[in-house]
ROROVO-354633 format. One record per residue: residue number from 1; chain; x, y, z of N, C-alpha, C in turn. Coordinates in Angstrom, 1 decimal, padded with zeros to 4 digits. Example, Ala and Ser with C-alpha at 12.3 -4.5 7.8 and 13.67 -1.06 7.14 Angstrom:
2
     n   chain      n.u      n.v      n.w     ca.u     ca.v     ca.w      c.u      c.v      c.w
     1       A    013.2   -005.7    007.8    012.3   -004.5    007.8    013.2   -003.3    007.8
     2       A    012.8   -002.2    007.1    013.7   -001.1    007.1    012.9    000.0    007.9
***
This chain:
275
     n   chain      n.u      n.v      n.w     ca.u     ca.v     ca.w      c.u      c.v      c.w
     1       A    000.8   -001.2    000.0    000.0    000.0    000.0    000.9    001.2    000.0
     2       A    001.4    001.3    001.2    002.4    002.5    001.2    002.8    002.9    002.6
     3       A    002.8    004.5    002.6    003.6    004.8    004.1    003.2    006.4    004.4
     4       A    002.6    006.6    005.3    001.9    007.5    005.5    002.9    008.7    005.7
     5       A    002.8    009.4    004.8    003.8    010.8    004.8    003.2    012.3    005.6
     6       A    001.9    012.2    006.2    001.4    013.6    006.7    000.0    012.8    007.4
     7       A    000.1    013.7    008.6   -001.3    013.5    009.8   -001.9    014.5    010.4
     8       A   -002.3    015.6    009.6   -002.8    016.8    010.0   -004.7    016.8    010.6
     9       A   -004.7    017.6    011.2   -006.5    017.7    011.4   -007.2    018.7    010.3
    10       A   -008.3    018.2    009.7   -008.9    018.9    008.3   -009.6    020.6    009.2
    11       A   -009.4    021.3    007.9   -009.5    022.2    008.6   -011.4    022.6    009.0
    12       A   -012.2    021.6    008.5   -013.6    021.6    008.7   -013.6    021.3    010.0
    13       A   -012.9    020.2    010.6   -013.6    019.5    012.0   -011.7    019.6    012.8
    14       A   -011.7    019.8    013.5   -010.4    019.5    014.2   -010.5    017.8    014.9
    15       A   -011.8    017.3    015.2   -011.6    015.9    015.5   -011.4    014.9    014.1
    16       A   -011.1    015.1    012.9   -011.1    014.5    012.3   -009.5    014.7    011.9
    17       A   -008.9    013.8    011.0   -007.5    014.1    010.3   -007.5    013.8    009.1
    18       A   -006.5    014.0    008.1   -006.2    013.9    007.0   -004.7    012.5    006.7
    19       A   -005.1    011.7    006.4   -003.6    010.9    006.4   -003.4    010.6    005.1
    20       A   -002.4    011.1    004.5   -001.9    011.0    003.5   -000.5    009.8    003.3
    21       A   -001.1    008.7    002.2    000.1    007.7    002.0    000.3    007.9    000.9
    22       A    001.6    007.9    001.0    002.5    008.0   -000.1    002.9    006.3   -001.0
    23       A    002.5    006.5   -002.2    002.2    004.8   -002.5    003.3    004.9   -004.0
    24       A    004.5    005.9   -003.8    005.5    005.5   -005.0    004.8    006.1   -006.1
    25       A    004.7    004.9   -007.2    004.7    005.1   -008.1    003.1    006.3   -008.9
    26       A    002.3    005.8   -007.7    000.8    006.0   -007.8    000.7    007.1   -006.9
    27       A   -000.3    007.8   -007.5   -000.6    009.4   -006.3   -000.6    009.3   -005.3
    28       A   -000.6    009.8   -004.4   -000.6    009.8   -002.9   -002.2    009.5   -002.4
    29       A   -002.7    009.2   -001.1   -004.0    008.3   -000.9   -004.3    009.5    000.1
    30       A   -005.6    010.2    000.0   -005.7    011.2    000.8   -007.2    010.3    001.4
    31       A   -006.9    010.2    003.1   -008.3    009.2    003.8   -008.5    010.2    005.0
    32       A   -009.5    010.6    005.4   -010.1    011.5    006.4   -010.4    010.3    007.5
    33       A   -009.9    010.7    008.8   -010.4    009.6    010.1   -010.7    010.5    011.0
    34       A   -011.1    009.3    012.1   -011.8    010.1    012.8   -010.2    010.3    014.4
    35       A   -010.2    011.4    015.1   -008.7    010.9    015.8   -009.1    010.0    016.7
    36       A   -010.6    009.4    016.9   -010.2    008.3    017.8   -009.5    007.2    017.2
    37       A   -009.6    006.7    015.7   -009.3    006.0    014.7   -007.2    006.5    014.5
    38       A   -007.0    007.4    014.8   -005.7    008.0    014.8   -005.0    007.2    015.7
    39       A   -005.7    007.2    017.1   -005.4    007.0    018.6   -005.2    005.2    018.5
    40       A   -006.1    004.5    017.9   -006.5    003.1    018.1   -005.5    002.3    017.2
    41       A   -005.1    003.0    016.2   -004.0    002.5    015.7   -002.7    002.9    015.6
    42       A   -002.5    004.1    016.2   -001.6    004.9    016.5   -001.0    005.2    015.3
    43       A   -001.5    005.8    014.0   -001.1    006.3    013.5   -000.2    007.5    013.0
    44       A    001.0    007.4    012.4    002.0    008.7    012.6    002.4    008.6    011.6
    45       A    003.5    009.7    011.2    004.0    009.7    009.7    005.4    008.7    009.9
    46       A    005.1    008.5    008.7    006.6    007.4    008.7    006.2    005.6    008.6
    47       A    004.8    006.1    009.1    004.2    004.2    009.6    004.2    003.8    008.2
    48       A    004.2    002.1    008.0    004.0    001.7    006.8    002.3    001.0    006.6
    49       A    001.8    001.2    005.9    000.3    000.8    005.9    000.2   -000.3    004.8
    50       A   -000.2   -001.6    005.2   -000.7   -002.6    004.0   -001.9   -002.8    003.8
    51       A   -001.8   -003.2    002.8   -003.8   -003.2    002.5   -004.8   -004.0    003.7
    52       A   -004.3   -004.9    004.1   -005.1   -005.4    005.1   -005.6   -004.3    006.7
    53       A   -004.3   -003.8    006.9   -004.3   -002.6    008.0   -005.1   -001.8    007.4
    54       A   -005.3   -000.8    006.1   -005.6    000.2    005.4   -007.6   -000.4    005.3
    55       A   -008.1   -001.6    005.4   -009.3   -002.0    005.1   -009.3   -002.0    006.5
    56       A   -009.0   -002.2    007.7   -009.0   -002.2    009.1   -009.7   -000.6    009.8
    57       A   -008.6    000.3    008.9   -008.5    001.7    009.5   -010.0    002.4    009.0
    58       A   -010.4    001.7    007.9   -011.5    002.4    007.0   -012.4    001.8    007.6
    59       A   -012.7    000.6    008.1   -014.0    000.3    008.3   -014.2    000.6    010.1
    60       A   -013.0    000.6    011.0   -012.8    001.3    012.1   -013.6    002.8    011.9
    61       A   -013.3    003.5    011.2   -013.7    005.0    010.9   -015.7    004.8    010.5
    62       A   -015.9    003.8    009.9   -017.1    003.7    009.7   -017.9    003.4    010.8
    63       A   -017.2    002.6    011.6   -018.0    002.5    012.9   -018.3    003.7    013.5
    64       A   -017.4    004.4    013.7   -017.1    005.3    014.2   -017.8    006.6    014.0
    65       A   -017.9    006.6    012.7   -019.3    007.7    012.0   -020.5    006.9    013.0
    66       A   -020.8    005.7    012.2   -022.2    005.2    012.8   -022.8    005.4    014.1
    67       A   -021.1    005.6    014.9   -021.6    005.2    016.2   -022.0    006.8    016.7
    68       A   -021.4    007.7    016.4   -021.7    009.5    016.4   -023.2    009.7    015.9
    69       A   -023.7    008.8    014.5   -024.7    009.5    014.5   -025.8    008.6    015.2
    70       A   -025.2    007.2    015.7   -026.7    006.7    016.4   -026.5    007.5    018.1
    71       A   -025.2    008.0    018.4   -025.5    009.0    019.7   -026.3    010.2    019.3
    72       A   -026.1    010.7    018.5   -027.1    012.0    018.1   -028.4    011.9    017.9
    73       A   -028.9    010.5    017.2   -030.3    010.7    017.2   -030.6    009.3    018.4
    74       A   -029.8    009.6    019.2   -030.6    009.1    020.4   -030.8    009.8    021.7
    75       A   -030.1    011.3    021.4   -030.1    012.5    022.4   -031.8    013.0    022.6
    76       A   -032.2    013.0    021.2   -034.0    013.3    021.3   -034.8    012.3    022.6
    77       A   -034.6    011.0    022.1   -035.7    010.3    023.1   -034.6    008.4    023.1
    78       A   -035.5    007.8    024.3   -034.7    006.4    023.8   -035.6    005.7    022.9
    79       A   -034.5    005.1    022.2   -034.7    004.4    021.0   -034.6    002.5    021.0
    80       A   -035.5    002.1    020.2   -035.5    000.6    020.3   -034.1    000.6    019.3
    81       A   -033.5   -000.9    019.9   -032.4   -001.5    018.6   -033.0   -001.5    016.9
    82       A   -033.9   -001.9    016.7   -034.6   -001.6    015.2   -034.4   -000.1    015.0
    83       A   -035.1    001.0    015.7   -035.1    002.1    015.4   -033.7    002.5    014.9
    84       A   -032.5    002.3    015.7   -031.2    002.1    015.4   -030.6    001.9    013.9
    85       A   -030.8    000.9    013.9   -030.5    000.2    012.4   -031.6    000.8    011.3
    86       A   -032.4    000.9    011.5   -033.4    001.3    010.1   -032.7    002.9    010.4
    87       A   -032.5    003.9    011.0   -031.7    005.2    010.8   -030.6    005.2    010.5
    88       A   -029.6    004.4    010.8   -028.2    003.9    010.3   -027.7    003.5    008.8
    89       A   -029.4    002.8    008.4   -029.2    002.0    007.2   -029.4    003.1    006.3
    90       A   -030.2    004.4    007.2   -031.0    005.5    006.2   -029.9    006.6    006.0
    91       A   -028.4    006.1    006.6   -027.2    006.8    006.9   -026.1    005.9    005.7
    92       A   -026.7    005.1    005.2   -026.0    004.3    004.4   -024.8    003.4    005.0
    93       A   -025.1    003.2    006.2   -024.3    002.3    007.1   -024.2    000.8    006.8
    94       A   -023.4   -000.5    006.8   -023.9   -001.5    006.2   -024.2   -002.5    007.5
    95       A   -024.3   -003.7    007.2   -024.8   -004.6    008.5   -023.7   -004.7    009.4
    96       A   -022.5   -005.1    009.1   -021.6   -005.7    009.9   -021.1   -004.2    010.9
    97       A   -021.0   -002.9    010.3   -021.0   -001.6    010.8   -022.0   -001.7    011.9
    98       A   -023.4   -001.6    011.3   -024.1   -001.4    012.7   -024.1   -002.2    013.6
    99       A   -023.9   -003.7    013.2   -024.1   -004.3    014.7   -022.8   -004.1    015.5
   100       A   -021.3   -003.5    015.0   -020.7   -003.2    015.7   -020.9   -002.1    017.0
   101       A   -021.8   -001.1    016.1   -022.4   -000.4    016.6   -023.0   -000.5    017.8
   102       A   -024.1   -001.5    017.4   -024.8   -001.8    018.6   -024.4   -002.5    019.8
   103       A   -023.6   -003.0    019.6   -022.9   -003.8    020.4   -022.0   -002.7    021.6
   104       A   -021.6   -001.8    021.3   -021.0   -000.6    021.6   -022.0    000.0    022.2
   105       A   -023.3   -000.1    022.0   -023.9    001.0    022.5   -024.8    000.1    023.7
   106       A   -025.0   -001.8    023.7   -025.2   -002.0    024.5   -024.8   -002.2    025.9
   107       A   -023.1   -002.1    025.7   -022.2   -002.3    026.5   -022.0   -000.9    027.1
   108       A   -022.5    000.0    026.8   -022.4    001.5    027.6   -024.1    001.8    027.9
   109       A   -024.8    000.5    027.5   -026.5    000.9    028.3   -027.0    002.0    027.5
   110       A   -026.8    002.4    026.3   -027.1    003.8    025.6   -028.7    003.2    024.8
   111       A   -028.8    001.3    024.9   -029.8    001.0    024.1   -029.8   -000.3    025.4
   112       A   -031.7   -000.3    025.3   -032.1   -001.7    026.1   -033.3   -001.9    025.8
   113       A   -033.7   -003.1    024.7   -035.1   -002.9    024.5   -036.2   -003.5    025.5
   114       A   -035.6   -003.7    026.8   -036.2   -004.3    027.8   -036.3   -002.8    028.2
   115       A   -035.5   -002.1    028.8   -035.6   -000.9    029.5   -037.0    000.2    028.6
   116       A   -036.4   -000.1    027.1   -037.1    001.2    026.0   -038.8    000.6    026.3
   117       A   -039.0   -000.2    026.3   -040.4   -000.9    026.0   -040.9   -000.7    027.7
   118       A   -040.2   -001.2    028.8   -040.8   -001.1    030.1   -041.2    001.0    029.8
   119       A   -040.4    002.1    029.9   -040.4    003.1    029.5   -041.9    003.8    029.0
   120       A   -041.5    002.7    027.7   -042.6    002.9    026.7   -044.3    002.6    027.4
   121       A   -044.7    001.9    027.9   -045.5    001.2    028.3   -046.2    002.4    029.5
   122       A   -044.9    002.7    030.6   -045.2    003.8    031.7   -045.7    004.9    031.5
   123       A   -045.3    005.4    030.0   -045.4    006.8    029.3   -046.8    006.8    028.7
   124       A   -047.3    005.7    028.1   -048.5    005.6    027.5   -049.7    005.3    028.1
   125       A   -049.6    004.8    029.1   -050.6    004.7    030.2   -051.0    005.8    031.0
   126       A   -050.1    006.7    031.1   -049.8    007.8    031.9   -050.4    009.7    031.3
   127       A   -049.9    009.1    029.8   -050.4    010.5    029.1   -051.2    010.1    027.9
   128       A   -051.8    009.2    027.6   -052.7    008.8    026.4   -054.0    007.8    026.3
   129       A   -054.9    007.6    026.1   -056.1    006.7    026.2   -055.8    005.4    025.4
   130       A   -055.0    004.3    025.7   -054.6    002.9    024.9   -054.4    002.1    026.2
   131       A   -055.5    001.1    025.8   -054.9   -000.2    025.7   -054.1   -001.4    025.3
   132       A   -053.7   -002.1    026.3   -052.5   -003.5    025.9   -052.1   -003.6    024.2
   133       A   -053.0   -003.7    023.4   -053.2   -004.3    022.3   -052.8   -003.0    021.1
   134       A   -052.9   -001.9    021.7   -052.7   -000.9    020.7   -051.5   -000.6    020.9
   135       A   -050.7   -000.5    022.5   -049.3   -000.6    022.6   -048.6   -001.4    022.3
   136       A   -048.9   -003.1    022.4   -048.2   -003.6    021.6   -047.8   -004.2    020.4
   137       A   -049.0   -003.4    019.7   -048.5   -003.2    018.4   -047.9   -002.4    017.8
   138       A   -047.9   -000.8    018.4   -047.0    000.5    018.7   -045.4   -000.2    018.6
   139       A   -045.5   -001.1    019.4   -044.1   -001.7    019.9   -043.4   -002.6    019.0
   140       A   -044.5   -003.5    018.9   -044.2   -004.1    017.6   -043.5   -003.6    016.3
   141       A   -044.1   -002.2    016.1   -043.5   -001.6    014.8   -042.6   -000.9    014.8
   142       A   -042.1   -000.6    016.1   -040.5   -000.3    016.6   -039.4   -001.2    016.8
   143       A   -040.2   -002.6    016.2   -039.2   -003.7    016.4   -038.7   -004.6    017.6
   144       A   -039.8   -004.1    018.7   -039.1   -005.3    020.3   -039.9   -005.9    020.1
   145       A   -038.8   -007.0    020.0   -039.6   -008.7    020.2   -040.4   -008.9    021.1
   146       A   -041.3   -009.6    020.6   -042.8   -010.4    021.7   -042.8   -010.6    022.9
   147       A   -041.7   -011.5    023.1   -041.3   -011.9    024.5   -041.0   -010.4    025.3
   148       A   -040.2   -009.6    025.0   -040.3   -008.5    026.2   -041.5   -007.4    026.3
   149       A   -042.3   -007.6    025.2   -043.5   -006.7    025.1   -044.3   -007.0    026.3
   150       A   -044.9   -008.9    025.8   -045.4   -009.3    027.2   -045.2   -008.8    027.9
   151       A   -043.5   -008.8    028.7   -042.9   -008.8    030.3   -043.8   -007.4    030.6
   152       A   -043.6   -006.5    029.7   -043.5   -005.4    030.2   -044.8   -004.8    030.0
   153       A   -046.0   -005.4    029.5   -047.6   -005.2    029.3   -048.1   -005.9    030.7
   154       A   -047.6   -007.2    031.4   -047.9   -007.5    032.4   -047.6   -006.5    033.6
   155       A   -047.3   -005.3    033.6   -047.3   -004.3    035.0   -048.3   -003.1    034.3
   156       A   -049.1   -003.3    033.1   -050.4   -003.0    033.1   -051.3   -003.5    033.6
   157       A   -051.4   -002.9    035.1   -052.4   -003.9    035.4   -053.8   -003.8    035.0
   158       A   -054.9   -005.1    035.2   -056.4   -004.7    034.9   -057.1   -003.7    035.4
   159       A   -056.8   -003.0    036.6   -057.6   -002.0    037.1   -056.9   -000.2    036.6
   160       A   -055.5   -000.6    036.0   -055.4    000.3    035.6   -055.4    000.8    034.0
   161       A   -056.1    000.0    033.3   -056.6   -000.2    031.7   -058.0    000.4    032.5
   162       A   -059.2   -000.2    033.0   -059.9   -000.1    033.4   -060.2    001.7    033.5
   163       A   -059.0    002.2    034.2   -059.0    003.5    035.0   -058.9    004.4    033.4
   164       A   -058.0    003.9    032.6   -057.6    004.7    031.5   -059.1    004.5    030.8
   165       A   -059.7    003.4    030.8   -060.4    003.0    029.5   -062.1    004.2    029.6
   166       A   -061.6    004.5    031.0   -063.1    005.1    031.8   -063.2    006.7    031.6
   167       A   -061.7    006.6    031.4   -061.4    008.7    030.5   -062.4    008.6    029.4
   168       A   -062.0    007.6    028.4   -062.9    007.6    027.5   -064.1    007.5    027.3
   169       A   -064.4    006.5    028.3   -065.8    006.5    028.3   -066.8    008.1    028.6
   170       A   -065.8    008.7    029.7   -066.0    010.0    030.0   -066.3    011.2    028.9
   171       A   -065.6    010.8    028.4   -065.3    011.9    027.5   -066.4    011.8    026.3
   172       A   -066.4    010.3    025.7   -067.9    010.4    024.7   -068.8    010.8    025.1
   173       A   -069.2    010.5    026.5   -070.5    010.6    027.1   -070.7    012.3    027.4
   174       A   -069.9    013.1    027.4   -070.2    014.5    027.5   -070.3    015.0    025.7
   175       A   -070.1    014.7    024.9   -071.2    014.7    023.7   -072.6    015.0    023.2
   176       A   -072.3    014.2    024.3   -074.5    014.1    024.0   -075.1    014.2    023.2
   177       A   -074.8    013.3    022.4   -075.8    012.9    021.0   -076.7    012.4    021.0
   178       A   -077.8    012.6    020.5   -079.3    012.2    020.6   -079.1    011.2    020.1
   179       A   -078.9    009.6    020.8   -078.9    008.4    020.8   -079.3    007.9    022.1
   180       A   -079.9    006.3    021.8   -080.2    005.4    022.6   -079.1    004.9    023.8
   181       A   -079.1    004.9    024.4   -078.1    004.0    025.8   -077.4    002.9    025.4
   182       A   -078.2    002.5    024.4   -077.4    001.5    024.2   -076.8    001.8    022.7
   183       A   -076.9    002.6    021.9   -076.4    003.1    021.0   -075.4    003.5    020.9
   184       A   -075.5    004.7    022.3   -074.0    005.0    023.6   -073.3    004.5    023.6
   185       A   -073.2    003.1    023.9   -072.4    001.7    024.9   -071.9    001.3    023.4
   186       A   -072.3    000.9    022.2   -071.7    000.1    021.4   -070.8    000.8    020.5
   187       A   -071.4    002.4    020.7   -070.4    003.4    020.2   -068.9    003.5    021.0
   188       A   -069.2    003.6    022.6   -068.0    003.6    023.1   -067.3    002.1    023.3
   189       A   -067.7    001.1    023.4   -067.5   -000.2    023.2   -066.1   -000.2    021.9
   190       A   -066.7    000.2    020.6   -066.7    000.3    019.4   -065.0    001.2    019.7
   191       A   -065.3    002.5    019.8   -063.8    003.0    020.7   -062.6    002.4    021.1
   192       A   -063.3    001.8    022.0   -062.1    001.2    023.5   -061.4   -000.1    022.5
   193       A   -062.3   -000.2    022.0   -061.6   -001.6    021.1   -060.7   -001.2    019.8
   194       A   -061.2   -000.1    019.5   -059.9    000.3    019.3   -059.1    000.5    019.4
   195       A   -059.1    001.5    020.2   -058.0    002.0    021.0   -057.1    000.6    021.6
   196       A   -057.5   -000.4    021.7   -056.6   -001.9    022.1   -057.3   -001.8    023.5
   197       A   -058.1   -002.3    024.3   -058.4   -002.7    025.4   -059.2   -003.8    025.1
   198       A   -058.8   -004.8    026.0   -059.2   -006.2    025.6   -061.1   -006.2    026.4
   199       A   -061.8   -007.0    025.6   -063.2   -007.3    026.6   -063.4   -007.3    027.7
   200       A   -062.9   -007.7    028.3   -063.0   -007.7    029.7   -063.1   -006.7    030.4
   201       A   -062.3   -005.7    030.0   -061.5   -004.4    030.3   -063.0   -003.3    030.0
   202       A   -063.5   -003.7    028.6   -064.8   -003.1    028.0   -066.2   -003.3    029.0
   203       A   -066.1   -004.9    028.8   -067.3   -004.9    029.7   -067.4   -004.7    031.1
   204       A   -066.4   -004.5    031.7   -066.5   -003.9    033.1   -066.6   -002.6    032.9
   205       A   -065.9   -001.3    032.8   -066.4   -000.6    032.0   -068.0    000.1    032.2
   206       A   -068.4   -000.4    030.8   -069.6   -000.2    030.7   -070.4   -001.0    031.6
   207       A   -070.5   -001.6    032.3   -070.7   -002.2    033.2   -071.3   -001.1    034.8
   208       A   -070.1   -000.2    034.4   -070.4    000.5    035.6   -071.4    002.0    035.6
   209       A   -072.0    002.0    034.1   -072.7    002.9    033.7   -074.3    002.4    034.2
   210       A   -075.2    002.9    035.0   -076.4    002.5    035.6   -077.5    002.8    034.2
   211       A   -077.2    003.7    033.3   -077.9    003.9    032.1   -078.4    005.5    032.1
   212       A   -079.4    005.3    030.9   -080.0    006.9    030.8   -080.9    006.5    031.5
   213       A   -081.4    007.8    031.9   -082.8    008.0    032.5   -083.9    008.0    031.8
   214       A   -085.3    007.9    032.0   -086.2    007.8    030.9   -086.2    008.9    030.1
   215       A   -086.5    010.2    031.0   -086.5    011.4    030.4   -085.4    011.5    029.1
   216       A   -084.3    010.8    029.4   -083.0    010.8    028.6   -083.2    009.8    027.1
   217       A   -084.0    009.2    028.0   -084.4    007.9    026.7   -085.2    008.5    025.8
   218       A   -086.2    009.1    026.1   -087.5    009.9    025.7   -087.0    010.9    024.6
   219       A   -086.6    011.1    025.4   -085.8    013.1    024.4   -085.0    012.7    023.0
   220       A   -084.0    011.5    023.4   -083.4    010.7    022.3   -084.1    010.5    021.2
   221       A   -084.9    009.7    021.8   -085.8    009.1    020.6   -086.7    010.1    019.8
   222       A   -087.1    011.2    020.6   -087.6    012.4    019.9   -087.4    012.6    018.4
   223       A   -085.7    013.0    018.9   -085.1    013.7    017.7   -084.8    012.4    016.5
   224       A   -084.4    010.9    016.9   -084.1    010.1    016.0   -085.5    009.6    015.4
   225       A   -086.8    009.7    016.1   -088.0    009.6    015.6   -088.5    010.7    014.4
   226       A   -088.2    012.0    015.1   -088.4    013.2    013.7   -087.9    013.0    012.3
   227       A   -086.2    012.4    012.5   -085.5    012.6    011.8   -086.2    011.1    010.7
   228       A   -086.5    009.9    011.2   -087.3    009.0    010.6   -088.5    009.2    010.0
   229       A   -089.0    009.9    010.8   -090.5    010.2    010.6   -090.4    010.9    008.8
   230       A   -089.8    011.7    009.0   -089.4    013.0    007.7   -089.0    011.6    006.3
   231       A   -088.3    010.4    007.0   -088.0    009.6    005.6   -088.9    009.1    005.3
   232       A   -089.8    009.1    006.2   -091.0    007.7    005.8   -092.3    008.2    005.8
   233       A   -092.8    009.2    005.8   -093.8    010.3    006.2   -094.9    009.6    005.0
   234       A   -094.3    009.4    004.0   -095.1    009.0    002.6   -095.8    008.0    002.2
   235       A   -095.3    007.1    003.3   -095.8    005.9    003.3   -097.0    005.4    003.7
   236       A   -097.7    005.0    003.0   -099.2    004.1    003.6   -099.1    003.8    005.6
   237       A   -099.7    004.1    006.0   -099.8    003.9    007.9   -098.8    002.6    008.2
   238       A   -099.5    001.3    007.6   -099.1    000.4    007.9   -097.1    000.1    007.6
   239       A   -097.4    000.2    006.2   -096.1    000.0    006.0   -094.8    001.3    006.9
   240       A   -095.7    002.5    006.9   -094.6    003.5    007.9   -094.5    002.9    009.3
   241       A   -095.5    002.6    009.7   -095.3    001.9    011.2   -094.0    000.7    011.2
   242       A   -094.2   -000.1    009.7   -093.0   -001.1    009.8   -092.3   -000.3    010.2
   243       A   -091.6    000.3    009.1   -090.2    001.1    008.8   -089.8    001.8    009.9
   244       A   -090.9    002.9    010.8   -090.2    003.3    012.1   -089.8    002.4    012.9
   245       A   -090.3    001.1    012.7   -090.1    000.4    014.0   -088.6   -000.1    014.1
   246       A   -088.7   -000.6    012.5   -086.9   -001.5    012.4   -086.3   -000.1    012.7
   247       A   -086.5    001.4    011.9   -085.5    002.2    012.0   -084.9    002.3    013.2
   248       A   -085.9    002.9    014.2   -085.5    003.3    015.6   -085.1    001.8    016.6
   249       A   -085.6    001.0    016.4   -085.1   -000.3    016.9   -083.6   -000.9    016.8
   250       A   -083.2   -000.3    015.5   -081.2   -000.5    014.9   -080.9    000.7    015.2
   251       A   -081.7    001.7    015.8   -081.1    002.6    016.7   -080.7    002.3    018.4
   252       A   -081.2    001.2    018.6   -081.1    001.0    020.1   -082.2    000.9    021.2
   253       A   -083.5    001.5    020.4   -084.1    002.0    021.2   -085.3    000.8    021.9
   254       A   -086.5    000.9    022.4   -087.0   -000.3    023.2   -087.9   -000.6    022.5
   255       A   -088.9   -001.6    022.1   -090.1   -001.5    020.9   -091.3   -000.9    021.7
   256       A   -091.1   -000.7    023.2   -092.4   -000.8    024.1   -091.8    001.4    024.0
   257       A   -090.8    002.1    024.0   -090.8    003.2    023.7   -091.3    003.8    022.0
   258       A   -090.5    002.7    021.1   -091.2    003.4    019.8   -092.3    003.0    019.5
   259       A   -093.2    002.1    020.5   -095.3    002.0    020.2   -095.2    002.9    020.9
   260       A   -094.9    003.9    021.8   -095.3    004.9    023.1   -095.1    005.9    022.2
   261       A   -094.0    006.2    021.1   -093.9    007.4    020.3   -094.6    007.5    019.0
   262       A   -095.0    006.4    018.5   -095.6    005.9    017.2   -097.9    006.3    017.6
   263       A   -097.8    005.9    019.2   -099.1    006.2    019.4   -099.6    007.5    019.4
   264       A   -098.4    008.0    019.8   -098.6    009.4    020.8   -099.1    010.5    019.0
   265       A   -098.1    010.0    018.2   -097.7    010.1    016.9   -098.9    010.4    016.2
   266       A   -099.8    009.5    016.6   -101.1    009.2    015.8   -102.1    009.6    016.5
   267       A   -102.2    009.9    017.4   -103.1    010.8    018.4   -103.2    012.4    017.6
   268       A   -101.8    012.8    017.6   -101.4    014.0    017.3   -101.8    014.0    015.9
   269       A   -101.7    013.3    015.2   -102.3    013.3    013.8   -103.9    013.5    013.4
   270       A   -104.6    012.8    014.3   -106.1    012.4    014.4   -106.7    013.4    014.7
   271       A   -105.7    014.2    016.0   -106.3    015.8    016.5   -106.3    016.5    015.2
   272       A   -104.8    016.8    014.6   -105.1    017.7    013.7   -106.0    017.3    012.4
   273       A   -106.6    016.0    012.2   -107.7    015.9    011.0   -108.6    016.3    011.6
   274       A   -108.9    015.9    013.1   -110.4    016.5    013.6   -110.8    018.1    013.7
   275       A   -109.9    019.0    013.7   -109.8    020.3    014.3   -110.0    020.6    013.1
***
């Protein structure tokens, strides 16, 4: 290869250097390192470099990048080992580079995907409306394996999904949208299961709602009766009576309240042909 004739620091970065080998017949070899890379091989002028050393010093320096920029983008927040590598690789880093990497960064604790996921888990419980199932799939697509997702979804406890699951329920319920009680429940039901909260979690839950009041039931049905009434207004008696009944019935509501609104309905109609 040759013999390194100059070891200056570039004038961009002062932690970096310039080593120039002098290789005879062929131009001189201008390679930028990093000076821990300087330090680790103790390179000076005069040293002789062979190709084997010279593939050593280069891919030393690559680690070395990698490892600078997976500390920098792990200054924002902690990161899973996947997150790691898919930034690294977006750094054009290759495999055998990163896992040196990572290896480096587990031996200084800088990465733990037992620690990142336990973390993860405390954070989301704490400031967001999710259940088990939505976190660990969150987790999942940050790449920590199954097995420590489990460990670390089991100090979710049941009563405290329960506690989270009941914000939401809170929260629909000041809405108040002219629906049935039970129209309520399958809408927030419908939610929580989203959001990842397992059945159990749901049906306790709603469980602990005593219901609407009649007055509450009454007023509902009001407005979802008007709003039917207006589709089906045209219809022969008989066949409108079907149609409100399925409508407001796949509304939630009771069949003994839509004959109570359907009667009342026709009373009011009978007045105004008599008058």
């Amino acid at each position: 290869m040759g013999t390194i004739v100059e070891v200056r620091a570039t004038n961009e970065n002062a932690e970096r250097f310039w080593l120039v080998i002098d290789r005879g017949s062929e131009s001189p070899l201008r390679l930028a390192v990093d000076q821990d890379v300087v330090l680790q091989f103790r390179l000076k002028k005069g040293m002789t470099i062979d190709d084997a050393l010279f593939r050593d010093i280069v891919y030393a320096d690559q680690v070395k990048k990698a490892y600078q920029q997976a500390l920098y983008f792990l200054a924002h927040r902690m990161r899973s080992e996947h997150e790691i590598v898919v930034h690294l690789r977006k750094k054009g880093a290759v495999d055998p580079v990163i896992e040196d990497v990572l290896k480096k960064l587990r031996a200084e604790r800088y990465v733990d995907d037992e620690a990142f996921a336990a973390a993860y888990v405390r954070t989301q419980k704490k400031t967001s409306i999710k259940g088990p199932r939505l976190i660990q799939a969150e987790l999942e697509r940050l790449g920590v394996p199954v097995r420590i997702i489990e460990r670390c979804l089991a100090e979710y406890t049941f009563d405290e999904q329960a506690d989270v699951a009941r914000l939401l329920y809170e929260k629909v319920k000041k809405q108040q949208r002219p629906e049935s009680f039970r129209a309520f429940q399958e809408r927030v039901k419908q939610q929580l299961f989203r959001k990842g909260f397992p059945n159990s979690v749901i049906a306790a839950v709603l469980a602990d709602d005593t219901g609407a009041t009649e007055r509450e039931e009454r007023e509902a049905l009001n407005v979802q009766a008007e709003k039917a009434h207006r589709r089906y207004a045209h219809h022969p008696r008989p066949l409108y009576e079907q149609k409100m009944r399925q409508a407001l019935y796949r509304k939630g509501f009771s069949l003994d309240l839509i004959d109570e609104w359907l009667r009342r309905q026709d009373n009011d109609e009978n007045q105004k042909g008599g008058s």
